[in-house]
C-alpha positions in Angstrom: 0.0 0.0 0.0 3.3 2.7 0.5 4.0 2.0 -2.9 0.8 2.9 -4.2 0.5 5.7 -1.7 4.2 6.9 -2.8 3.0 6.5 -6.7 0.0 8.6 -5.9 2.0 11.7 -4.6 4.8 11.6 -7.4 1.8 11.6 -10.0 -0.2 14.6 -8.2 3.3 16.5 -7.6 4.1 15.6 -11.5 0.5 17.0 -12.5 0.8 20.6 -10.7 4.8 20.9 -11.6 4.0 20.0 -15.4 1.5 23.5 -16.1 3.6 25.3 -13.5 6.4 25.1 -15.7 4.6 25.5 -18.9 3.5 29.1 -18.1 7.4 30.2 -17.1 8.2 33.4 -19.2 10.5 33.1 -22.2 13.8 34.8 -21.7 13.2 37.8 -23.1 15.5 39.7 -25.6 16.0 43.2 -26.1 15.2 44.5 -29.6 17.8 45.9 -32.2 17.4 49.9 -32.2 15.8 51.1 -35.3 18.1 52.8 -37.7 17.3 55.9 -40.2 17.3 53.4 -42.8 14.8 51.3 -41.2 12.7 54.6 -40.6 12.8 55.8 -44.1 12.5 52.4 -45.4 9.3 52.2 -43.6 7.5 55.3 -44.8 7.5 53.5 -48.4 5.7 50.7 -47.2 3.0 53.3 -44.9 2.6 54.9 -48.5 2.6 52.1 -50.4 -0.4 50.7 -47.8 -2.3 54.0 -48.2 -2.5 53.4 -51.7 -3.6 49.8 -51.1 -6.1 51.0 -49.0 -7.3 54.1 -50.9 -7.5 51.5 -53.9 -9.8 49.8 -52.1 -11.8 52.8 -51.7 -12.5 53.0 -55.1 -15.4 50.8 -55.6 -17.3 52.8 -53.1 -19.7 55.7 -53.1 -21.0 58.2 -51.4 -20.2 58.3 -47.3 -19.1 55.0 -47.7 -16.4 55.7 -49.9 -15.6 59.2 -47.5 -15.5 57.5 -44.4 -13.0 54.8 -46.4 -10.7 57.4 -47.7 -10.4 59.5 -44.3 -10.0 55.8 -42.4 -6.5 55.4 -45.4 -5.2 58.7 -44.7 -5.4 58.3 -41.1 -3.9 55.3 -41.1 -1.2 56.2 -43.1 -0.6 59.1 -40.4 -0.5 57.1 -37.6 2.1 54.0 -39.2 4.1 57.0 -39.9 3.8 58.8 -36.4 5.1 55.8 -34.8 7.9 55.1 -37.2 8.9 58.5 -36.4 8.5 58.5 -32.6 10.6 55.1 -33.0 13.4 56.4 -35.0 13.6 59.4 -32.2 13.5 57.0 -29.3 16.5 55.3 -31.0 18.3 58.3 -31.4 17.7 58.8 -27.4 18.8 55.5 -26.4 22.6 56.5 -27.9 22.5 58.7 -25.2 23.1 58.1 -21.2 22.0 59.6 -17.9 20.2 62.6 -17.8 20.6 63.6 -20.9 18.9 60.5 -22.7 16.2 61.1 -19.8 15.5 64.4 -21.1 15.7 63.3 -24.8 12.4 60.8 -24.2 11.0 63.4 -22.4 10.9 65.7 -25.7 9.9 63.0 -27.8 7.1 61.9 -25.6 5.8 65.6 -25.4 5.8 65.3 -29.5 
């Protein structure tokens, strides 16, 4: 009966160990900074998505088709906001101390 007993509690501790270890974070990894090229590279593909999207636009009519073409252009504005306000933050994280604590400071107030 220990043996059963002994079985029992390595099978219960294996059951609650097994999901416990499953939801363990990944190691995380910090990403590369983003360069100038990658920010110019990526207003190209915001206005290459505009025109995808104002394409699509074109079948429309009426408020349908305005409320399509003011839903491209803004989303062409915000792809590009944040490619700038990434490009900026890269440029902040060069710097060190105070200084690079000022730097987000400006780009946050952006």
């Amino acid at each position: 009966m220990s043996k059963l007993m002994i079985a029992m509690f390595i099978s219960a501790g294996l059951g609650v160990a097994g999901p416990a270890l499953a939801q363990t974070a990944a190691p995380s990894t910090t990403p590369a900074p983003i360069t100038k090229d990658a920010s110019t590279a990526a207003k190209p593909d915001a206005n290459a998505q505009q025109k995808v999207d104002l394409d699509a636009c074109t079948s429309m009519s009426g408020a349908a088709k305005d409320k399509c073409v003011t839903q491209a252009n803004s989303k062409a504005k915000i792809s590009l906001a944040k490619e700038e306000s990434a490009a900026a933050i890269a440029k902040c994280d060069a710097l060190s101390g105070a200084a690079k604590d000022t730097c987000l400071k400006d780009v946050k107030t952006q």
